[in-house]
C-alpha positions in Angstrom: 0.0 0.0 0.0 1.6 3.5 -1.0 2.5 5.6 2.2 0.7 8.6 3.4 2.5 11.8 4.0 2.8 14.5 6.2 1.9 17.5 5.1 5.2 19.2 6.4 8.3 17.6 7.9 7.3 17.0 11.6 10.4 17.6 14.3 10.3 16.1 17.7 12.6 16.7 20.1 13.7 14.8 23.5 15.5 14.3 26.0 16.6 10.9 26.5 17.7 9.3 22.9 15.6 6.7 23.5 12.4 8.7 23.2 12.6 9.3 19.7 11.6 5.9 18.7 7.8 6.1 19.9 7.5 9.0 17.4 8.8 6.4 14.8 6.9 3.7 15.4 4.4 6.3 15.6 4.6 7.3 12.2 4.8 3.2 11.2 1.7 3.1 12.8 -0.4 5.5 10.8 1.6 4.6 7.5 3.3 7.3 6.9 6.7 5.0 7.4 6.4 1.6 6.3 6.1 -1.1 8.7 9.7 -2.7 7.5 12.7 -1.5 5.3 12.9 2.5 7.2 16.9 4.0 7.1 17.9 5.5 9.9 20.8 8.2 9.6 21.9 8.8 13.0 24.5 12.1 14.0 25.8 11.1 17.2 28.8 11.2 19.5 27.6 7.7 20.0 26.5 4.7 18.1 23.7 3.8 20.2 23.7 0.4 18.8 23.8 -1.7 21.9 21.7 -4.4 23.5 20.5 -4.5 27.2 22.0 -8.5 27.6 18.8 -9.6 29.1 16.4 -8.3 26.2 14.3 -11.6 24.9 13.7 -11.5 21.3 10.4 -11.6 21.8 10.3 -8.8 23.8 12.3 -6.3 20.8 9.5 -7.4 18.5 6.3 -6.9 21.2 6.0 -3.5 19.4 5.7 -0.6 21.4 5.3 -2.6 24.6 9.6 -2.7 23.9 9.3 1.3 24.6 9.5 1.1 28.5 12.7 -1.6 28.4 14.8 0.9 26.4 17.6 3.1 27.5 19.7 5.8 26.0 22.2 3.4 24.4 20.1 0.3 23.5 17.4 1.7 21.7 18.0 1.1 17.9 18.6 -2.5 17.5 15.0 -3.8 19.0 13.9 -1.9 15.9 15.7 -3.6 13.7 15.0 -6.9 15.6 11.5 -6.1 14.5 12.4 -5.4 11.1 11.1 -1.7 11.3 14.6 -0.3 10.0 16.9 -2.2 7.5 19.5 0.8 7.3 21.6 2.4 10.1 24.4 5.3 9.2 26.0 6.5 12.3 27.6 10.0 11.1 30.6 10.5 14.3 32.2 13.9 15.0 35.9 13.3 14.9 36.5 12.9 18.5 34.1 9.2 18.5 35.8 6.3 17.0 33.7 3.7 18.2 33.2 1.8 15.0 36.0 1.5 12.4 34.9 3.5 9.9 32.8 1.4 6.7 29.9 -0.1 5.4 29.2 -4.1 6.7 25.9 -6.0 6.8 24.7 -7.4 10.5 22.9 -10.2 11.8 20.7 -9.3 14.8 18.0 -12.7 16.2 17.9 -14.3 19.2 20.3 -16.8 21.2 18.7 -19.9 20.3 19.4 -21.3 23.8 18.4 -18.1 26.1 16.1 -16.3 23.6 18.4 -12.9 24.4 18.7 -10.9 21.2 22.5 -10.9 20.0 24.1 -9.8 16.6 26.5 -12.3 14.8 29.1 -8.8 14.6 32.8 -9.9 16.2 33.6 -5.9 16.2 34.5 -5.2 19.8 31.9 -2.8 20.2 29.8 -6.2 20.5 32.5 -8.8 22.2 33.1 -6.3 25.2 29.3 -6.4 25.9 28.8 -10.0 25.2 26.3 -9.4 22.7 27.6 -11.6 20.3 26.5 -15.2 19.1 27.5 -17.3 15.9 24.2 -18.7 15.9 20.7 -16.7 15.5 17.2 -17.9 15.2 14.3 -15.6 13.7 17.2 -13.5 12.6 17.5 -10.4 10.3 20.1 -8.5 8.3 20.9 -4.9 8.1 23.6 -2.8 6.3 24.9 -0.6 9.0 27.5 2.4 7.8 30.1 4.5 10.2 31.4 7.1 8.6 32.9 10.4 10.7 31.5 13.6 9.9 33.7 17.0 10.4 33.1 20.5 9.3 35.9 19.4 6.2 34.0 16.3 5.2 32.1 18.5 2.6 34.5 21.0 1.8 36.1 19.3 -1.4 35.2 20.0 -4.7 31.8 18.7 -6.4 33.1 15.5 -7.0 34.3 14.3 -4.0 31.5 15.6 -2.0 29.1 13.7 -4.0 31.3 10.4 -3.4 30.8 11.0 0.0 27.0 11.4 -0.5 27.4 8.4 -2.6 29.1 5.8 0.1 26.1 6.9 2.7 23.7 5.1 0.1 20.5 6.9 2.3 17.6 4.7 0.9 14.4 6.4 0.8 12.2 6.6 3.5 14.4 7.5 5.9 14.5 9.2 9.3 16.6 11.9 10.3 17.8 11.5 13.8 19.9 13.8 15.5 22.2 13.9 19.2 23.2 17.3 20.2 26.2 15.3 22.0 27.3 15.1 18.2 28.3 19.0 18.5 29.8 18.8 21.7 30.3 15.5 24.3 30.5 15.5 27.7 31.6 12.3 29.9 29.3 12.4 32.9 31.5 9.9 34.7 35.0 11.7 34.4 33.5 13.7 36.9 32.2 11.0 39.7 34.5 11.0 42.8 36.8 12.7 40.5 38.9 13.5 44.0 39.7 10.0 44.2 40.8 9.1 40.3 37.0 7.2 40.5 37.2 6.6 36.5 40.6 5.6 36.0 40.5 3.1 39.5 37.5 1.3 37.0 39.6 0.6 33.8 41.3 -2.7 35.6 38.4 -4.0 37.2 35.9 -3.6 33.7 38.8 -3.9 31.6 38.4 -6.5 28.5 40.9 -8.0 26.7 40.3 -8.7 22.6 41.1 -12.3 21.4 44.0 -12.4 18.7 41.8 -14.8 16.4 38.7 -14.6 16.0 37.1 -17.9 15.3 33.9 -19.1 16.5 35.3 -21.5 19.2 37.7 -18.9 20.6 34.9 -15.9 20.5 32.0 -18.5 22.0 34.9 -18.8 24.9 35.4 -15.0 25.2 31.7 -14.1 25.2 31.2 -16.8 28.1 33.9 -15.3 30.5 33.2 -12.1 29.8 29.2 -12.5 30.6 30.4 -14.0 33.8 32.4 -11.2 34.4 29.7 -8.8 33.8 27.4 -10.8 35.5 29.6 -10.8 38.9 30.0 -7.2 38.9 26.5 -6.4 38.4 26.1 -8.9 41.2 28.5 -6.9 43.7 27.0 -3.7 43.1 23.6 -4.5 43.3 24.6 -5.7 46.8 26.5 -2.6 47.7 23.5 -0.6 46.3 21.3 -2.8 49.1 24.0 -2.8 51.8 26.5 0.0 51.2 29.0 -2.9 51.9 30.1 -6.0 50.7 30.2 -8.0 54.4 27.2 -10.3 54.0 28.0 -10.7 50.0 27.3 -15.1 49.4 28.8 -14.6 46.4 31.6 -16.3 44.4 34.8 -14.2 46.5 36.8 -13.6 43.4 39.5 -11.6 42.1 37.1 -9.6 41.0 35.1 -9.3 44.7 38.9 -8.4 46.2 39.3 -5.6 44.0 35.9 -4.3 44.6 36.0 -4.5 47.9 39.0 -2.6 47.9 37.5 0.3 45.7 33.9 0.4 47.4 35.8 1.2 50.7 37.5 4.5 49.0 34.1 5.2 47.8 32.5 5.3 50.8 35.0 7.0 52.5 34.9 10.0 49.8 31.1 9.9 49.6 31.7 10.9 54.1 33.6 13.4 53.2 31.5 14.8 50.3 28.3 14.1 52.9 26.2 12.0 50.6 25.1 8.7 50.1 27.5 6.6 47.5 25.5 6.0 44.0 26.9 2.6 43.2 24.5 2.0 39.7 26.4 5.2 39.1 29.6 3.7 40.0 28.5 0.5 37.8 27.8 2.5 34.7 30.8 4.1 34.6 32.4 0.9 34.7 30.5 -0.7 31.9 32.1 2.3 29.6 35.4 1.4 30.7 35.9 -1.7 28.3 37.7 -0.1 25.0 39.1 3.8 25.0 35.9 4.7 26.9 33.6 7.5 26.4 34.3 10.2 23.9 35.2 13.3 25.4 35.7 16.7 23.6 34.1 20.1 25.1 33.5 22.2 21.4 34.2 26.0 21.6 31.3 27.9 20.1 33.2 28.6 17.0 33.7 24.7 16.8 29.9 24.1 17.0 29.0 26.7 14.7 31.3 25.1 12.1 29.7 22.2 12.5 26.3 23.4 11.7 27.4 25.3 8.9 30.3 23.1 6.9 29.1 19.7 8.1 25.1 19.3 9.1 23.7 21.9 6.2 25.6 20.9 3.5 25.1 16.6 4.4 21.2 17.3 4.1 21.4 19.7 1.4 22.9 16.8 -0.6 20.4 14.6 0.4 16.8 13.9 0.0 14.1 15.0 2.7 13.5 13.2 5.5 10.2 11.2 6.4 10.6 13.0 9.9 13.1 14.0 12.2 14.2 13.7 15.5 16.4 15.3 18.0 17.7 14.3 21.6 19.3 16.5 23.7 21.0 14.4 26.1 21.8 17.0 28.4 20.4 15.9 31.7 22.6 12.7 31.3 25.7 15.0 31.2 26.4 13.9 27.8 25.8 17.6 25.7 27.1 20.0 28.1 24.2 22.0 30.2 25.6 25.4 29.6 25.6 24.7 25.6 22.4 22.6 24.7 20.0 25.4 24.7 22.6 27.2 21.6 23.3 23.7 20.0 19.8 23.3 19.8 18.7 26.7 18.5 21.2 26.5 15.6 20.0 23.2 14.6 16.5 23.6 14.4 17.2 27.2 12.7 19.2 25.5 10.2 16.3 22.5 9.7 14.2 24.9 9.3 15.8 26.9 6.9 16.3 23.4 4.7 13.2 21.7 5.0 9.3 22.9 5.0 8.5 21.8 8.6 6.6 21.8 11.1 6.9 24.2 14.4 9.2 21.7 16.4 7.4 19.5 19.4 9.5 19.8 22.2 8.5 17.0 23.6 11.3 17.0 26.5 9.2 20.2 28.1 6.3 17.5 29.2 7.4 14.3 29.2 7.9 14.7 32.7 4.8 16.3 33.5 3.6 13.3 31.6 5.1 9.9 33.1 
C-alpha cells in the first residue's frame, strides 16, 4: 500500500535518545513510514547500537510494549530486531571512534538457547558487551554504515563531496535522527568521585581484553567469560546498592570481589567526606564504559559548533533527499551535551532544519514528558 505523508516535515525533540523511537513507530503506525525497510541516519557522538544482555527477542519485536525496556544506548537495534529499520548510518564527530569507519551488513535474532537478542558482529563494540553469538534464530540483516563527519567532510570539490554522498547510500524513506552530544560531548563519569581518580581506579576492574583470532570456538569462549564477568559485577554492586558494603555478599569471593571490595571502601570513604550517600549504579555504569578507549570526550568551543552546523550538518542534508521525519535528543540531563551549551546547539539546529526543509513548528517533547510519566 503507498504511504501517506505529512503534510510538512514534523520535528520532535527529547530528552533521553531513547524517546525518539515512539515517534517512529508512531509514524509506522499510521503509515506514513512503512512497517519494514525505514533507514535510519543517525549524528551522534555515539553509536547507540547496543543491546541491554537480558532483552528476549520476543520482547524487541512486542511492538511498542519494547518502549519502556529501552535506554539511551540500546534503543535502535530492538527496531531492527522487529524489522522496522533495515539501514543504520551513524555519522561521528571526529572525536568518536567507536566503530572502524565502513559499510558491513549485520545479523541481529535471538540466542537460540536463552532467547536474548545478540548480533553475529565480532567488532568489539559487541564482544566487550557479550552481545555476540555465531548462531541466530528468527534472525535479520541490516547494512549498518560508520562514517565520521567533520566540518571538512564536505568542503572538497563537487566530485568528492558527492562520493561522499554516494558511500552513505541513504535509501528512501528515511529518518533523520539527530544527538546534540554530536556538537559537543560530555563524559558524565569523568567527573564522579573525580577527587579519588574514581574513573581511571574502574579501567582494571571492567577492563576486557580482545582475542588475537577470532574464530567461532575462541569468541563463544570469550563471550562466556566475559558475561560472567559482567554478571559478577553487576552482582557486587547491586549488593553494595542494598547494603552500602560488601560484608554479608554469598557470592563467588573472586578476584574480582577483592578488587571491589577494595574500591567500594575509598568510595565510601569519599562519599563521608563529600556528605552524601554513594551511587553505586552510578559507579557500575561508569564501569561498563570502561571496556575499550571509553567515552568520547571533547568540550567544542562555540566557533567549533557553529562550524559544525554550517560546513558539516547543512551541507550533508542539502545533498540529500528529505526526510520522512526528524528527530532530535538532547541528552543533556545525562551529562552527555554540556548544560551550559544545549540550549545554543539546539537553536542552531533547528534554525538551520528549518531553513532546509518545510517543517513543522518543532514539538519539544522534552518540556512535558515529565509532567507526563
Amino acid at each position: 500500500m503507498p504511504l501517506k505523508q505529512f503534510k510538512r516535515i514534523p520535528i520532535y525533540v527529547v530528552e533521553e535518545h531513547n524517546d525518539a523511537l515512539q515517534f517512529i513507530y508512531s509514524a509506522i503506525g499510521g503509515k506514513k513510514l512503512p512497517l519494514e525497510g525505514t533507514a535510519l541516519l543517525h549524528l551522534d557522538a555515539h553509536p547507540d547500537m547496543l543491546i541491554d544482555r537480558k532483552l528476549k527477542g520476543t520482547e524487541a519485536r512486542s511492538g511498542r510494549n519494547v518502549l519502556p525496556l529501552l535506554q539511551i544506548e540500546n534503543w535502535i537495534l530492538p527496531a531492527i530486531a522487529a524489522g522496522h529499520i533495515s539501514q543504520v548510518v551513524w555519522l561521528r564527530p571526529p572525536w568518536a571512534r567507536q566503530f572502524c569507519d565502513g559499510t558491513r551488513p549485520i545479523y541481529v535474532g535471538d540466542h537460540p538457547t536463552t532467547g536474548e537478542l545478540r548480533v553475529d558482529s565480532k567488532e568489539p563494540y559487541y564482544l566487550s558487551d557479550a552481545l555476540y553469538s555465531a548462531h541466530l534464530k528468527n534472525k535479520r540483516k541490516f547494512i549498518f554504515t560508520s562514517t565520521e563527519l567533520s566540518d571538512t567532510s564536505l568542503a572538497g570539490d563537487e566530485i568528492s563531496n558527492q562520493r561522499y554522498l554516494e558511500n552513505l547510500n541513504i535509501s528512501q524513506p528515511y529518518v533523520l535522527d539527530i544527538d546534540l552530544d554530536f556538537f559537543s560531548t560530555g563524559n558524565p563519569f569523568l567527573m564522579l568521585y573525580e577527587n579519588i581518580k574514581l574513573y581511571d581506579r574502574l579501567l582494571p576492574i571492567f577492563d576486557f581484553e580482545l582475542p588475537d583470532t577470532d574464530d567461532d570456538e575462541t569468541l563463544a569462549k570469550v563471550v562466556a567469560s566475559r558475561e560472567h564477568q559482567l554478571e559478577q559485577l553487576e552482582k557486587l554492586f547491586q549488593h553494595l546498592e542494598q547494603d552500602n558494603n560488601l560484608d554479608k555478599y554469598e557470592g563467588e569471593k573472586s578476584r574480582l570481589y577483592i578488587m571491589v571490595a577494595e574500591l567500594s571502601e575509598a568510595i565510601l570513604s569519599e562519599a563521608e567526606r563529600l556528605k552524601e550517600e554513594p551511587d553505586w549504579w552510578a559507579v557500575f555504569a561508569a564501569g561498563c564504559t570502561r571496556d575499550q578507549d571509553g567515552l568520547p570526550y571533547h568540550i567544542s568551543s562555540k566557533e567549533e559548533i557553529q562550524r559544525l552546523v554550517k560546513n558539516a550538518l547543512v551541507p550533508l542534508l542539502k545533498g540529500l533527499p528529505p526526510p520522512v521525519l526528524i528527530t532530535v535528543a538532547r541528552s543533556t540531563e545525562d551529562g552527555y551535551c554540556p548544560p551550559q551549551q544545549v540550549d545554543y546547539i539546539q537553536s542552531l539546529v533547528l534554525e538551520a532544519l528549518k531553513e532546509l526543509y518545510d517543517t513543522e513548528e518543532p514539538a519539544l517533547h522534552y518540556l512535558t514528558a515529565n509532567t507526563l510519566k
